[in-house]
TORDOFI-417119 format. One record per atom (N, C-alpha, C): residue in one letter; x, y, z; residue number from 1. Coordinates in steps of 0.1 Angstrom, whole numbers, plus 5000, padded with zeros to 4 digits. Each point is the difference from the previous one (the first is absolute). Layout:
BEGIN
<aa:A; u:X; v:Y; w:Z; i:NUM>
...
//
This chain:
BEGIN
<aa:X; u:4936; v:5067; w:4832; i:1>
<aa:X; u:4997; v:4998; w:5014; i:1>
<aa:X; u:5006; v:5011; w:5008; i:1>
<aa:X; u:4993; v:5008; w:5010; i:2>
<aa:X; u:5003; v:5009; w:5009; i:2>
<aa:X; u:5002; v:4994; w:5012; i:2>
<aa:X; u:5019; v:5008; w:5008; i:3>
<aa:X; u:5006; v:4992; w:5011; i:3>
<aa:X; u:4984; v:5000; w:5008; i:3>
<aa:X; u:4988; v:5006; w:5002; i:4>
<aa:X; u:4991; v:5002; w:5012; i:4>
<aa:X; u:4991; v:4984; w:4996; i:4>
<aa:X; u:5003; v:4990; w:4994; i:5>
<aa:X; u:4993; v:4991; w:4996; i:5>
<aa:X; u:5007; v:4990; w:5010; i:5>
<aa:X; u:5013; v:5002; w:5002; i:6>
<aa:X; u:5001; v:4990; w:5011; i:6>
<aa:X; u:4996; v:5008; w:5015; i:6>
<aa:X; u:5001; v:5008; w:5003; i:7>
<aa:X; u:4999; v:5011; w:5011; i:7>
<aa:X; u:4983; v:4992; w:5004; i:7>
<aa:X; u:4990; v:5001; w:4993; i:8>
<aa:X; u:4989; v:4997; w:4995; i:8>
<aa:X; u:4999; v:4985; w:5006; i:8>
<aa:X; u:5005; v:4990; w:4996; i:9>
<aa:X; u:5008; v:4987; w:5004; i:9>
<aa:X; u:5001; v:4999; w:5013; i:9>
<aa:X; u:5007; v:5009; w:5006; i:10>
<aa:X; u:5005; v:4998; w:5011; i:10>
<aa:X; u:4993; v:5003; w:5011; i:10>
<aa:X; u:4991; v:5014; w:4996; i:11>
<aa:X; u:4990; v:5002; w:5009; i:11>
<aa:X; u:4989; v:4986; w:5000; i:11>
<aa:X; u:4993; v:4997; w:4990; i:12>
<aa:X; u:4999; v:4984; w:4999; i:12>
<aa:X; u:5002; v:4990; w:5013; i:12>
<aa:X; u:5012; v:4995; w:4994; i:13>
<aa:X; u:5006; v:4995; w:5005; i:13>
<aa:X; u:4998; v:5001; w:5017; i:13>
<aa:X; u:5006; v:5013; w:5006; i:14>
<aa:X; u:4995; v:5004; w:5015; i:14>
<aa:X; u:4985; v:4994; w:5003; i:14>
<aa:X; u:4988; v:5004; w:4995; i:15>
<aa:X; u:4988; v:5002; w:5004; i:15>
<aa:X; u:4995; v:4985; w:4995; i:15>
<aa:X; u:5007; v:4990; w:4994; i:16>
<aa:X; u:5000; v:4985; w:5000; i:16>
<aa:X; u:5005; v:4997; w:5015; i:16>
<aa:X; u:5007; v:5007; w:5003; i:17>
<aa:X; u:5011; v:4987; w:5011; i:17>
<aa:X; u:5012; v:4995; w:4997; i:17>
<aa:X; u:5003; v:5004; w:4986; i:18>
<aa:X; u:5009; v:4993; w:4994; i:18>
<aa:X; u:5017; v:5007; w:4996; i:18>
<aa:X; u:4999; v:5012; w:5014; i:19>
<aa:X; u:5014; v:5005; w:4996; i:19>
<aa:X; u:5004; v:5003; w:5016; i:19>
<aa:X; u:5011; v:5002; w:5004; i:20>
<aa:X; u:5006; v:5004; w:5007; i:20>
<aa:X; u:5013; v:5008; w:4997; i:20>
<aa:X; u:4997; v:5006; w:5015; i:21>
<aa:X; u:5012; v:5014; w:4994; i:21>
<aa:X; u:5011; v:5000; w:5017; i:21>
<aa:X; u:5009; v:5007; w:4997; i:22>
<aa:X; u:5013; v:5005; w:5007; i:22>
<aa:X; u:5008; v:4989; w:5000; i:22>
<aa:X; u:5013; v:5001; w:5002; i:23>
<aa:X; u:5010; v:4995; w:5001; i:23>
<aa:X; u:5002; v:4989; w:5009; i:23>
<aa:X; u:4993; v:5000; w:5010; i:24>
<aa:X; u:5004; v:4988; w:5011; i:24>
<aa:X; u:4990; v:4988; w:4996; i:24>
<aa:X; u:4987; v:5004; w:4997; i:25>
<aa:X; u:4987; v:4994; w:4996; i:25>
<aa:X; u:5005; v:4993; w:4993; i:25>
<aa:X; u:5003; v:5009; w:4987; i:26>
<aa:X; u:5003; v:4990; w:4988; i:26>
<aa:X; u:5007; v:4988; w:5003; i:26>
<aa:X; u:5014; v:5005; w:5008; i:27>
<aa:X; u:5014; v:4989; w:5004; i:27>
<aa:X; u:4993; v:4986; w:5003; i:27>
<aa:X; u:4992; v:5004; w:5011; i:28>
<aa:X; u:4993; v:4989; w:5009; i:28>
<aa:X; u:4994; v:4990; w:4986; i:28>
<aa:X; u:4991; v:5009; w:4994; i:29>
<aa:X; u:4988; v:4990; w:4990; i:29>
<aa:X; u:5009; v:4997; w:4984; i:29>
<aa:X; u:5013; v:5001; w:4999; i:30>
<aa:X; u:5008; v:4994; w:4995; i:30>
<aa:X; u:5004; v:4988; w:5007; i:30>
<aa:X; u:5007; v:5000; w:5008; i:31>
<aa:X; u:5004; v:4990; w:5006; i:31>
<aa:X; u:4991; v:4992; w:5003; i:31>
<aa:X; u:4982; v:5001; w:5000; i:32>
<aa:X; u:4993; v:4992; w:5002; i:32>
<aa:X; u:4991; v:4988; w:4984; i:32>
<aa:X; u:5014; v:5012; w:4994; i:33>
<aa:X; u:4990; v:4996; w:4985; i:33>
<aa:X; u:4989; v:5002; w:4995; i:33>
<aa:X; u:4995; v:5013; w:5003; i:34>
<aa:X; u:4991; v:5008; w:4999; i:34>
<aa:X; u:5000; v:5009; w:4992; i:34>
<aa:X; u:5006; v:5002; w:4993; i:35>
<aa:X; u:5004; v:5013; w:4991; i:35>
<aa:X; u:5001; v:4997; w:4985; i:35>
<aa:X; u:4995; v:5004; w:4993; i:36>
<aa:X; u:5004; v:5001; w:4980; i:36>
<aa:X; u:5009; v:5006; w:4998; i:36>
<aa:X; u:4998; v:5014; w:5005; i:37>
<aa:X; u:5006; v:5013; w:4989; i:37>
<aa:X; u:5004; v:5013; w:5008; i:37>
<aa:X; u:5009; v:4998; w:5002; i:38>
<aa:X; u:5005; v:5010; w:5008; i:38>
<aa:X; u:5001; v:5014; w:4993; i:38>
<aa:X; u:4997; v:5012; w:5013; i:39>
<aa:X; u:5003; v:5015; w:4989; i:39>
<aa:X; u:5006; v:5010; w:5008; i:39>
<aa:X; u:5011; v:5007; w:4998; i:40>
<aa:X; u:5004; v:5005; w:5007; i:40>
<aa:X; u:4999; v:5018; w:4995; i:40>
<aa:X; u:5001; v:5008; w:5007; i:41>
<aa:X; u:4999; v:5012; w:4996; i:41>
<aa:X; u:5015; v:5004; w:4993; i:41>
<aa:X; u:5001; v:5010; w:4991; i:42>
<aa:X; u:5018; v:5009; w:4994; i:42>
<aa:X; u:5003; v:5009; w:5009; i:42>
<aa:X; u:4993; v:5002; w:5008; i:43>
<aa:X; u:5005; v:5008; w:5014; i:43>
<aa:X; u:5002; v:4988; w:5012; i:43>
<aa:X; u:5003; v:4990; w:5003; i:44>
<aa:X; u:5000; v:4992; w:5007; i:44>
<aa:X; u:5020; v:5002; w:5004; i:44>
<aa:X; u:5001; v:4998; w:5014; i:45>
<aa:X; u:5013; v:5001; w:5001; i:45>
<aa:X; u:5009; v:4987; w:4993; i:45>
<aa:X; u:5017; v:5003; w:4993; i:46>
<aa:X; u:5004; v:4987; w:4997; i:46>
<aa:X; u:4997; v:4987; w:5009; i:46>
<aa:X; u:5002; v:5003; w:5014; i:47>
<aa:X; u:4995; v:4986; w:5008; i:47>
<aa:X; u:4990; v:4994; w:4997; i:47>
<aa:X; u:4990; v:5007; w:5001; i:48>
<aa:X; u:4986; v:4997; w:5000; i:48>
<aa:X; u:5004; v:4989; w:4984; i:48>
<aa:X; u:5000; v:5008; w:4990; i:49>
<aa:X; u:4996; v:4993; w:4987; i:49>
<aa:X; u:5012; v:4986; w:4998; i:49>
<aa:X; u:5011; v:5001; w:5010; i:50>
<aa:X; u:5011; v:4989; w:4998; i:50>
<aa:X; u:4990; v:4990; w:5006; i:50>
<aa:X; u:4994; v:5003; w:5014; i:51>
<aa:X; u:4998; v:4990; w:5006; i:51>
<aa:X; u:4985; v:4991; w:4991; i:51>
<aa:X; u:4988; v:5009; w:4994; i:52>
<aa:X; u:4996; v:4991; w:4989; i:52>
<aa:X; u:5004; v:4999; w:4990; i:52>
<aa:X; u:5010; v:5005; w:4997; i:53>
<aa:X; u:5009; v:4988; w:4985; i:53>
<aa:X; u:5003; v:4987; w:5001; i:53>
<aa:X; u:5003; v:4997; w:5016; i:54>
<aa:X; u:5005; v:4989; w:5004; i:54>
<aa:X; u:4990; v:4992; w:5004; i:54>
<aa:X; u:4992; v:5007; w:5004; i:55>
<aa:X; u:4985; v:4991; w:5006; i:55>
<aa:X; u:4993; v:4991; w:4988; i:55>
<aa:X; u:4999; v:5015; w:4990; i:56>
<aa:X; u:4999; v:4994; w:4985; i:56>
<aa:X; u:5006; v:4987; w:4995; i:56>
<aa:X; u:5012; v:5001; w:4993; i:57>
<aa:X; u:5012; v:4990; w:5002; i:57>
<aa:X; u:4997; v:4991; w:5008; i:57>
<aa:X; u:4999; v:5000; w:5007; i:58>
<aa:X; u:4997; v:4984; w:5010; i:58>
<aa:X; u:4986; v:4994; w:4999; i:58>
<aa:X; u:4991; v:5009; w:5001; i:59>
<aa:X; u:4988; v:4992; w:4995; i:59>
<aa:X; u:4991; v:4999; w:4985; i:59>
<aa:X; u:5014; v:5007; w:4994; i:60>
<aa:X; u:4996; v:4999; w:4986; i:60>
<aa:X; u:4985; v:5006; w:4997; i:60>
<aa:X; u:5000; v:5016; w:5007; i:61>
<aa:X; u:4992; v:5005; w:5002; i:61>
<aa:X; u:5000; v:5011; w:4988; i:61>
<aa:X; u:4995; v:5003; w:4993; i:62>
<aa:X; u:5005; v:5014; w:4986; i:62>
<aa:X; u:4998; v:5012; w:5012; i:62>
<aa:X; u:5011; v:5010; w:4999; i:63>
<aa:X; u:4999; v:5013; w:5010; i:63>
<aa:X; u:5001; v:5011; w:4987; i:63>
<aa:X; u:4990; v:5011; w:5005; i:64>
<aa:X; u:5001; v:5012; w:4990; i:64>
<aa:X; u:5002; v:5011; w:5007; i:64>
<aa:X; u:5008; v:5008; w:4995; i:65>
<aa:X; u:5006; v:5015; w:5008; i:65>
<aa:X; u:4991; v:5011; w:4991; i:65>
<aa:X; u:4991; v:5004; w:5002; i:66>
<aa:X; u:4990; v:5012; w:4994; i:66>
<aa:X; u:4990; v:5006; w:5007; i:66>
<aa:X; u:4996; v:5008; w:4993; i:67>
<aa:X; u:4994; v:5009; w:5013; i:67>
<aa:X; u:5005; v:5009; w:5008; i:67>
<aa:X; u:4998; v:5013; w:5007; i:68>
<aa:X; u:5003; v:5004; w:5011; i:68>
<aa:X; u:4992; v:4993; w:5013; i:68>
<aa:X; u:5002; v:5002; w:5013; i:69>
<aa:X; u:4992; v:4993; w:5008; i:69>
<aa:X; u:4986; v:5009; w:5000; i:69>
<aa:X; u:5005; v:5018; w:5001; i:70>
<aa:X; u:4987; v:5001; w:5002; i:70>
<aa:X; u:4991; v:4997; w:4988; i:70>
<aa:X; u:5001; v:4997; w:4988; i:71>
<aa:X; u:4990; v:4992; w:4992; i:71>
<aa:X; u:4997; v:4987; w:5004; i:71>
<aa:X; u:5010; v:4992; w:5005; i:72>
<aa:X; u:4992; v:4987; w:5002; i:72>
<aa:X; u:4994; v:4999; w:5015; i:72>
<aa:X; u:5002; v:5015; w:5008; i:73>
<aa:X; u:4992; v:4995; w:5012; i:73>
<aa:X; u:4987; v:5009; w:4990; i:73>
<aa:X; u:5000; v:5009; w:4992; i:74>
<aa:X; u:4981; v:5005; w:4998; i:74>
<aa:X; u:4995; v:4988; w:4997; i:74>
<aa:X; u:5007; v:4991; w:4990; i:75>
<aa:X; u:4996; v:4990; w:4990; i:75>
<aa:X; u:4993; v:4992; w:5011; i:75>
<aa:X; u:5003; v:4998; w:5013; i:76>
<aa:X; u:4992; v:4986; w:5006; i:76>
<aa:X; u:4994; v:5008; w:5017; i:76>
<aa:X; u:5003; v:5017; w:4999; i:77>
<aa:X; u:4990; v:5002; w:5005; i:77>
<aa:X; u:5006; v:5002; w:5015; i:77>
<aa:X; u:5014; v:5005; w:4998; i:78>
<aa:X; u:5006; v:5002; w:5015; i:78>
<aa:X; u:5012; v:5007; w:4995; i:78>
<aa:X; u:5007; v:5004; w:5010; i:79>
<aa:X; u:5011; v:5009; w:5001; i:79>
<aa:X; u:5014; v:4996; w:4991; i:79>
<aa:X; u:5009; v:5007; w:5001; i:80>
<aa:X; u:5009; v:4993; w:4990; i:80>
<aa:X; u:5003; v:4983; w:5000; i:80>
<aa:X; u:5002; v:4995; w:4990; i:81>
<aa:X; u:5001; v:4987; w:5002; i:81>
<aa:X; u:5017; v:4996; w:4993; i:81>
<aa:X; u:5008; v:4995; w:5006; i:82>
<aa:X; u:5015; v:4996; w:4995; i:82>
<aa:X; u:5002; v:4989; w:4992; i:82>
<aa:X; u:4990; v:4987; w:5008; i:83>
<aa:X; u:5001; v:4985; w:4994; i:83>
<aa:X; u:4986; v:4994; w:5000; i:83>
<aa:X; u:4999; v:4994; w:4990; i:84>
<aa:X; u:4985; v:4993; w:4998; i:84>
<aa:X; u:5000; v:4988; w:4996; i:84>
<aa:X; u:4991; v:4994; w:5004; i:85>
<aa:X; u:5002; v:4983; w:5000; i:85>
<aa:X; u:4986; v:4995; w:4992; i:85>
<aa:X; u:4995; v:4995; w:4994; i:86>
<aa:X; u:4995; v:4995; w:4990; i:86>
<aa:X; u:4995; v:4986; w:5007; i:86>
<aa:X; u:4987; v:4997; w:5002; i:87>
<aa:X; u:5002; v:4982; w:5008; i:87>
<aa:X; u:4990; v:4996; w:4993; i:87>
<aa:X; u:4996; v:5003; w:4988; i:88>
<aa:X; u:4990; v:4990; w:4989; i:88>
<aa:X; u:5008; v:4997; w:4989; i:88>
<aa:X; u:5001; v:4988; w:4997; i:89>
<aa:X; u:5005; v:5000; w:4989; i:89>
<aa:X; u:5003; v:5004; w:4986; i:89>
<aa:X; u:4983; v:5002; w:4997; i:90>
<aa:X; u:4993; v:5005; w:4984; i:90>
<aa:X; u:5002; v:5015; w:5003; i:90>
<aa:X; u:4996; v:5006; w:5006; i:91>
<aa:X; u:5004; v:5015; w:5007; i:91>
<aa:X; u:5014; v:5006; w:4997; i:91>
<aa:X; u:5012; v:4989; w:5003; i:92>
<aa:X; u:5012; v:5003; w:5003; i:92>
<aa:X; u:5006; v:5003; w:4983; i:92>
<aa:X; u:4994; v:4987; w:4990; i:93>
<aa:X; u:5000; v:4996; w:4991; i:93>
<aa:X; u:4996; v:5013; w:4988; i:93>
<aa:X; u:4986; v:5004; w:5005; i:94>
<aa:X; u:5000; v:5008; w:4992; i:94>
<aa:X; u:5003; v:5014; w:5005; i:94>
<aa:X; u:5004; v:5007; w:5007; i:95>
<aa:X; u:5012; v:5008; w:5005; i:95>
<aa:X; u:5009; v:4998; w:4989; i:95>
<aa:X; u:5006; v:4987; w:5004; i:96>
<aa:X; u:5011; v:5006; w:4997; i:96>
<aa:X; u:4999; v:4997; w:4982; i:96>
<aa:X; u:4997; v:4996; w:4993; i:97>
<aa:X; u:4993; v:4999; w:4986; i:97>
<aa:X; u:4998; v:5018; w:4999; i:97>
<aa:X; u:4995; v:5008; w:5004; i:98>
<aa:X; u:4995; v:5016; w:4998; i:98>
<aa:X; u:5017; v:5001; w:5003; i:98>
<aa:X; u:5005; v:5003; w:5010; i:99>
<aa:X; u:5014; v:5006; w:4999; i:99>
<aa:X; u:5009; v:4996; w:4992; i:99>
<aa:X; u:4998; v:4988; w:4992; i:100>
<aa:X; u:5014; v:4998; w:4988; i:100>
<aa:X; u:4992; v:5004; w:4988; i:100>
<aa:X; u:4985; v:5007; w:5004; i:101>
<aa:X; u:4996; v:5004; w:4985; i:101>
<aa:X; u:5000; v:5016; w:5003; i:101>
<aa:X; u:5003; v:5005; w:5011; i:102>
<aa:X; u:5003; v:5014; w:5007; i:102>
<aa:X; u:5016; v:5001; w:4990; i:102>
<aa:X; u:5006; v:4994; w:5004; i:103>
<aa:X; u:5013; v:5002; w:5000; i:103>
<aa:X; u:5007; v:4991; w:4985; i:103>
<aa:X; u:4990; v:4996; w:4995; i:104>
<aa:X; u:5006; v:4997; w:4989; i:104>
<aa:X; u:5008; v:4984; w:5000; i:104>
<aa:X; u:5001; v:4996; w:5014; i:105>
<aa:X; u:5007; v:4988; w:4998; i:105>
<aa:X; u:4994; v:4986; w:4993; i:105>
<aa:X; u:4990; v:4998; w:5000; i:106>
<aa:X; u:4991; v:4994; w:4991; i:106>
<aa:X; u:5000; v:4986; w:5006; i:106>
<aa:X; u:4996; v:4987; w:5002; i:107>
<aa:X; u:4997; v:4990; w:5004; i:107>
<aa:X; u:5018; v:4992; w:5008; i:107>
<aa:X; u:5002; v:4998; w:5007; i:108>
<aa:X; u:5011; v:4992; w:5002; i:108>
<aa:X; u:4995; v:4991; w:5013; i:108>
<aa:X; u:5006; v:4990; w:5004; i:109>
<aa:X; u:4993; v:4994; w:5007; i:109>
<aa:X; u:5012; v:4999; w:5016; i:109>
<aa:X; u:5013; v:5008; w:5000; i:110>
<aa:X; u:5006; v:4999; w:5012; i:110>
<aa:X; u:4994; v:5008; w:5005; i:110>
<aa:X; u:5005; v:5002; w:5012; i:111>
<aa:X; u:5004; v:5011; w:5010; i:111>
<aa:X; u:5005; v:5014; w:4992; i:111>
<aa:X; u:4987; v:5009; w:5001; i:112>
<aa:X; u:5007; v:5017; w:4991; i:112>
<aa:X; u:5005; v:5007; w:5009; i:112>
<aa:X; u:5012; v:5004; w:5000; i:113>
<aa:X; u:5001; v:5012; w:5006; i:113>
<aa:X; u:4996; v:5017; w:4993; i:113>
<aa:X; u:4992; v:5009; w:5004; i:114>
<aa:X; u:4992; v:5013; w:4994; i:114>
<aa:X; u:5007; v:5011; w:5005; i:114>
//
């Protein structure tokens, strides 16, 4: 599997309706219980990625740190992207299914951290 299969996903995902992006967005549509799968960029500042670790953590949301942003803003078709929110469930699901076969972590069923 090539990382561009979730990238691929994601754009998807956008042009469903079924993602949302930046940092405050996401906050909001966690706390609304809106969210699967949270993604954060490896260029994301510490704050940024503490504050969805915790968002994660609390809603028992799986959060992944990969990507640069400007790949995941080409991937859905807009400028850099930091944080990405996931709000289908099967979507979120199989995301994140491609990144533990990206990364070798293979099936687990908590919260991964990437």
């Amino acid at each position: 599997m090539k990382p561009d299969h979730v990238l691929f996903l994601l754009g998807i995902s956008r042009k469903a309706g079924k993602l949302i992006s930046g940092q405050e967005t996401v906050e909001r549509a966690v706390n609304a219980k809106k969210v699967f799968l949270i993604m954060v960029s490896n260029d994301a500042s510490n704050n940024t990625k503490e504050k969805m670790k915790s968002l994660g953590i609390k809603g028992k949301i799986p959060v992944f740190y990969c990507y640069h942003s400007d790949e995941l803003g080409k991937a859905i078709g807009k400028r850099q992207r930091k944080v990405i929110g996931i709000t289908d469930k099967g979507l979120a699901k199989e995301i994140q299914r491609r990144i533990k076969l990206l990364t070798g972590v293979g099936d687990i069923d908590e919260i991964t951290r990437v």
